[in-house]
N, C-alpha and C positions, 0 to 999 in steps of 0.2 A: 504494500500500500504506500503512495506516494505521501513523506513526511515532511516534505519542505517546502518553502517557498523564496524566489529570486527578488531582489529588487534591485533596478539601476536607477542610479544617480550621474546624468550627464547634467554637469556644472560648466563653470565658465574656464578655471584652471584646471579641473580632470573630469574624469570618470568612476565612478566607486559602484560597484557593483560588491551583494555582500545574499548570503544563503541564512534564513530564519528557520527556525522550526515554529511548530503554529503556537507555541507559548513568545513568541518572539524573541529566541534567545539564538542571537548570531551567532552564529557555525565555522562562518567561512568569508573573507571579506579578501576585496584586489583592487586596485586602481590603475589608472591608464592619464599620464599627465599629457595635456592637449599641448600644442605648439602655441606661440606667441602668434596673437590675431596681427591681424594686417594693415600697414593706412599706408597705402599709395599714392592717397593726396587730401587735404585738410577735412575731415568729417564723413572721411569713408575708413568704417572698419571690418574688415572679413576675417571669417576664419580661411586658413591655408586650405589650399588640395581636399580631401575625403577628410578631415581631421575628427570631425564628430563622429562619423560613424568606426573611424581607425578606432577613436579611443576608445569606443563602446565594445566595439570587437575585441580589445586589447584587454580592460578590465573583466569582460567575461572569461576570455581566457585565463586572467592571474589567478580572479577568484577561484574556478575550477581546479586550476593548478592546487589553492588550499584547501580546497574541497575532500574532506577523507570517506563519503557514503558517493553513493551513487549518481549522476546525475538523472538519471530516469525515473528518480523519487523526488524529482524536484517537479509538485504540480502546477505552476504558474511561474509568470516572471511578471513583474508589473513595472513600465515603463515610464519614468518621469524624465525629461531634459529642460534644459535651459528655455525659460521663456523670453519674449516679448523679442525674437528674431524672425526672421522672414528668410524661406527658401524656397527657390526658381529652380522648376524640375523640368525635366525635356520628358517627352510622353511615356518614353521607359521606366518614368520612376526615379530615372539618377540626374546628378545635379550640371541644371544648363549653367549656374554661374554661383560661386564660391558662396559659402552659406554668411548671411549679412547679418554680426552682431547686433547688440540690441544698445552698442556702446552707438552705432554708424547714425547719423543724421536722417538719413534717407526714411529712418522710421517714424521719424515725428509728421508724415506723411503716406498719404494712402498712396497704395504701389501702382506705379507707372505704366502699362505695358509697354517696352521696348524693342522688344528681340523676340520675334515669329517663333523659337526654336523652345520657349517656354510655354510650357500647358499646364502647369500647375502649377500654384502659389499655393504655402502653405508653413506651419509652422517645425522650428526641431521634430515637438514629437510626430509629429506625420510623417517628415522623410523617416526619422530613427526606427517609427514604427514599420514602415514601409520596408523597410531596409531587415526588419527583422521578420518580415509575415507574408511580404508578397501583395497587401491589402493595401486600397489606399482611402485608409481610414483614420480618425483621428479624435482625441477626444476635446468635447466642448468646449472644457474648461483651461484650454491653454487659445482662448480669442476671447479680444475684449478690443481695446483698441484699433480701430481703421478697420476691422470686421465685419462684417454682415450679420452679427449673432443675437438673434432671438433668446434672450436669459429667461424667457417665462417655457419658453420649451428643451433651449440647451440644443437646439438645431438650427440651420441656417434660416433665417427672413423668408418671406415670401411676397417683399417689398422690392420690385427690380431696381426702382430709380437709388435703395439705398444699396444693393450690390453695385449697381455702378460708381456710386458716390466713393466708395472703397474700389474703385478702379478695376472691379471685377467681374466673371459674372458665373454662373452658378455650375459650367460644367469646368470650371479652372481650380473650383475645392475639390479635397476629403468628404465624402459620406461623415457624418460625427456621429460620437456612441458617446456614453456618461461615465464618468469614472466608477470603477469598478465592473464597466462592462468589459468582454472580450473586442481585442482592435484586431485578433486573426490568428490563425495554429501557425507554430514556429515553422521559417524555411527548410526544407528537407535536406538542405546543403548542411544549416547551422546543425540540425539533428546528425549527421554524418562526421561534422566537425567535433562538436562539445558530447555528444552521447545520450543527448536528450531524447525523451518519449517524443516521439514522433509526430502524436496529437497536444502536446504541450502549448498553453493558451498564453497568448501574448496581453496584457489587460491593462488598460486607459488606466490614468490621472488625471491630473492638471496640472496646470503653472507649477513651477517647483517649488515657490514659494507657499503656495495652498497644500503642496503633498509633506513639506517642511512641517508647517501648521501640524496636519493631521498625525506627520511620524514624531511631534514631538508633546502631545496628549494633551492638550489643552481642551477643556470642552467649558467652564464655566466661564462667566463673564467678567470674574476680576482677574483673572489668568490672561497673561499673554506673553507672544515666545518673539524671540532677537535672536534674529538670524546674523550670524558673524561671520559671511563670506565675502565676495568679492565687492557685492552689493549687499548693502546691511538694511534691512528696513527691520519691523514688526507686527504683528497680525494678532488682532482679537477676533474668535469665531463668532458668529453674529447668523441670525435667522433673516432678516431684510435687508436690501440692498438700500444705501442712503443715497438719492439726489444730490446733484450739486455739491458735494462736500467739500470743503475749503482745506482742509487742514489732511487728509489721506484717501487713499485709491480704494474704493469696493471692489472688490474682486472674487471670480467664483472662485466658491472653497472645493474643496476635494472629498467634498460630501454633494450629491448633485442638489440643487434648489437651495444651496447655502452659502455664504459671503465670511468673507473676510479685511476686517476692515486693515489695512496694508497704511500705517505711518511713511510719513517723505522718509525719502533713504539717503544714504551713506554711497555715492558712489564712487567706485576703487574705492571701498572702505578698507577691508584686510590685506588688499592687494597695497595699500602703503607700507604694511609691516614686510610683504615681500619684496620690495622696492627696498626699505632698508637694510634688510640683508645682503641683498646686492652690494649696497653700497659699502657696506663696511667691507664684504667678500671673503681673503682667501684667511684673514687674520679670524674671524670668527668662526670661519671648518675649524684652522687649527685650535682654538683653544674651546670649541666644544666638543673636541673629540680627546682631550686632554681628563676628560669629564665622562667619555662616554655616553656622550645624548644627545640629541640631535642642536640644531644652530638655534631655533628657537625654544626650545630649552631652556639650552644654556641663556639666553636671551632672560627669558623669565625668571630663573635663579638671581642676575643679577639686578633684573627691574625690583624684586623683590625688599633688594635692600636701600632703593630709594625711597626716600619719605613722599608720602600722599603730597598731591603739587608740586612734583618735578622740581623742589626749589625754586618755584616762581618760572620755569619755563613753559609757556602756553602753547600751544601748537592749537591749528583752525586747518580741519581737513576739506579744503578745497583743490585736490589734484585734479578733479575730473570736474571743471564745472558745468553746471545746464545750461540748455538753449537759452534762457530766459536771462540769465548773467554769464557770459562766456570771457566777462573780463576777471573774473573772481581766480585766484590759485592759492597754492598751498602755504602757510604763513605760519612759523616760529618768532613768538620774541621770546625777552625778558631773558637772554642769556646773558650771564658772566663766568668768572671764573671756577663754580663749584662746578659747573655740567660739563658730562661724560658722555658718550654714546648711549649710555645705558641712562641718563639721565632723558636723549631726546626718545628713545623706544618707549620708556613710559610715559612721556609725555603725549604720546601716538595715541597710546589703550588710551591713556585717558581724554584725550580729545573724540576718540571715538565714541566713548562714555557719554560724555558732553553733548555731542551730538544727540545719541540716541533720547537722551532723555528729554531735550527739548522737543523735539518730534514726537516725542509720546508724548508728553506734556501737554501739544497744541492736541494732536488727536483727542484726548481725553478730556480736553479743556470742551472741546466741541459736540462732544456726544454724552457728555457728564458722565464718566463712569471712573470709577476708585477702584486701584488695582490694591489685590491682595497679598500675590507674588508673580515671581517673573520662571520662564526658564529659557533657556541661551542657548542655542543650539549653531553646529557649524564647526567650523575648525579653528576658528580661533575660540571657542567654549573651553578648550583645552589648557587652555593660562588658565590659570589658578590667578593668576594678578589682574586680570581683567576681569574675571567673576567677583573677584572679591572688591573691585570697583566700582562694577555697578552695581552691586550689592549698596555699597556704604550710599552710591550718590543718591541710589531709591530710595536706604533706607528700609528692605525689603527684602524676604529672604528668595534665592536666585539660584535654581537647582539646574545642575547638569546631568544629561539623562544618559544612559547608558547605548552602547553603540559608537559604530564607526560615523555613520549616517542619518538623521532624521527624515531625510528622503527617500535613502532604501527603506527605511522601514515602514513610512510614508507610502511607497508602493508597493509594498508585502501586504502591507493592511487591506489594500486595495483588491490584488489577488484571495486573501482569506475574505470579502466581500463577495467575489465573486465566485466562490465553491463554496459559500454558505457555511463557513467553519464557524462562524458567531451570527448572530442574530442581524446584526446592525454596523454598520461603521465606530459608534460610539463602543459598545461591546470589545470588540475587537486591538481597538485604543487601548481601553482602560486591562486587558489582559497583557499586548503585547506590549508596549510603551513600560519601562522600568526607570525609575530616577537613581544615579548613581551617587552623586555627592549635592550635598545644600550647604550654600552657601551664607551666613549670616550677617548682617551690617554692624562697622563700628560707628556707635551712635557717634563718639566727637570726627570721628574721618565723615558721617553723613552730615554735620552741621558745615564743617569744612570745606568741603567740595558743594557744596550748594552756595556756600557763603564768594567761593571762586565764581560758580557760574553766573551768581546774578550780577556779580560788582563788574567782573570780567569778560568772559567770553560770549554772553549775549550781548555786549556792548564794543567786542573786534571789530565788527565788522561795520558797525556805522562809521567810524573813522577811517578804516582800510580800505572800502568801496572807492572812496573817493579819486586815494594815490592809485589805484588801481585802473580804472577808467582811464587815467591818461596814459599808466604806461601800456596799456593793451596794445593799441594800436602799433605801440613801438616794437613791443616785443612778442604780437599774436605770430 
């Protein structure tokens, strides 16, 4: 009898693909690190050659590789990728022109047709799924913006002038299904490759951000989860989609007919801290392998012994600014002579702190809701110094869940949805989903870092706009 289930996680720096059993206890986990995206000229960014589906193929294979049971006891796989990108397929199914991040300009706009040699527009998970099933099928909940998506059915319009309005028209999509339905039985090549059952069922999600949500067990409404990836935002589960909202994005959840309300985000949020690694380079390998532990690690061991507020150095993460201020970038004061490297790395976490909380602040400000605790999921959950940061700036206890993934597990849930192994999606959650470690606030470090952000950092940026504006131009 088939014991397990698969789930992938194609992200924006890898792939993680990891094997559950139906208690949700990973088995077997692998990743596949993607290539560095593309800009060949100001506001356009691609992924390279086949890179999504390399790395997808690539982490199924590691995982396998760690896999000690069989693969033909693995009943489902459930498929989450990268949202809010667009990919131009030629009628085969494969791709007419390089898959177009969600970093690239081109999206803040409905798709163009240019090139005869495209017949499909569609999103990561459509080709990924495509690429794993032959189908070309897709689930609901990764369309929302420049779309044609009826959210009271979770299928396409039946309003042509607004498929055109999205530049499209209705034989150029995916058929759509709801998450946790089947998007197709595995390719018979992939079964000959990996050793899978033959009839082994491929099964929808959504947005990565909604399968994050669901793999990281939130269901009440003072509960909400902070995603610490490449893009950082936050998501409260929510039964109604809100109008007009000012302050965060409704977005479908990975529960069908349910929203998630999605805080402004962080972007290249965690991708700063790999940016600093860089930059320090081959002196930080050597002396965290001096230690035996990886680079950031050792990183965090010595953030640890800097005092709360970097000694007065503030960092404002602006590396990746929006359309809307494209003059804004990344900005450090307040150094002098006590700061170290290790001094500006915590200054990072804690500006990304800073961040997040403002942003949940204005969310919650806006729909009145009083949070009870938080949980943090992603790969940077993994510092111990940034949990225990956002802990102190909430003031609120801040649990880290167990797993490689909240996505894979996020799309396991999905698959145990759809073999009916628990009643319900919530069910499901609340068996597989395990909290590993909680984190507690120190009340004077929580009086402290709030005392920084009001005097401080909510207040960088009205004076910094300014100087900035003029040097843009000089230096865009």
């Amino acid at each position: 009898m088939s014991r397990y289930v698969m789930g992938i996680d194609n992200g924006s720096q890898s792939t993680k693909v990891a094997i559950y059993d139906f208690e949700g206890t990973e088995v077997a986990f692998g990743s596949y690190k993607l290539k560095e995206t593309l800009s060949p000229e100001p506001g356009i960014v691609i992924h390279p050659d086949d890179d999504l589906w390399d790395s997808v193929y690539g982490a199924i294979k590691n995982c396998l590789d760690n896999f000690n049971g069989n693969p033909q006891d693995i009943a489902g796989i459930g498929l989450c990728t990268i949202r809010c990108c667009r990919v131009l397929l030629k009628e085969n199914g494969h791709l007419a022109y390089p898959v177009i991040s969600w970093m690239d300009s081109r999206l803040n706009k409905p798709y163009v047709h240019s090139d005869d040699q495209v017949k499909y527009v569609t999103t990561t998970s459509g080709y990924i799924g495509f690429r794993l099933t032959g189908q070309f099928k897709d689930t609901a909940s990764n369309y929302e913006v420049h779309w044609p998506l009826d959210r009271k059915t979770l299928d396409w319009t039946q309003d042509t002038e607004l498929f055109e309005s999205c530049g499209l028209k209705r034989e150029m999509v995916f058929d759509l299904v709801k998450p946790g339905e089947k998007l197709g039985t595995i390719r018979q090549e992939l079964v000959h490759k990996f050793g899978f059952n033959q009839d082994t069922p491929v099964v929808a999600t959504a947005n990565d951000k909604a399968v994050e949500a669901l793999g990281s067990g939130i269901k009440d409404e003072g509960t909400i989860m902070i995603s610490l990836g490449t893009f950082i935002s936050s998501m409260l589960l929510r039964n109604e989609y809100k109008e007009n909202a000012l302050n965060f994005f409704p977005t479908l959840a990975c529960i069908p007919f349910k929203y998630v309300y999605e805080s402004n985000g962080i972007r290249r949020g965690m991708w700063t801290v790999s940016w600093f690694k860089k930059l320090i380079g081959e002196e930080l390998v050597t002396e965290a392998a001096k230690f035996n532990v990886s680079e950031e690690e050792y990183l965090n061991l010595r953030a640890q012994d800097i005092p709360a507020g970097s000694d007065g150095l503030i960092t404002i993460l602006d590396w990746l600014s929006t359309p809307s201020v494209p003059y804004r970038k990344g900005i450090m004061i307040g150094f002098d002579q006590r700061h170290t490297k290790y001094h500006i790395y915590r200054s990072i976490l804690e500006a990304i702190s800073f961040n997040i909380k403002n942003n949940i602040d204005d969310m919650l400000k806006e729909i009145d809701v009083k949070l009870n605790d938080l949980v943090v999921i992603g790969g940077g959950s993994k510092s111990d110094v940034i949990m225990q940061i956002i802990a102190d700036l909430f003031g609120l206890p801040v649990h880290r869940r167990i797993g490689n993934s909240s996505a894979c597990l996020g799309a396991a849930i999905c698959v145990c949805q759809y073999l009916s192994v628990y009643k319900d999606f919530y069910e499901a959650a609340s068996k597989m989903v395990k909290t590993q470690q909680t984190f507690f606030p120190n009340p004077k470090n929580h009086v402290f870092y709030n005392t920084i952000n009001n005097t401080v950092v909510k207040n960088v940026r009205v004076h910094t706009d300014e100087i900035l504006k003029q040097s843009y131009p000089i230096f865009a």
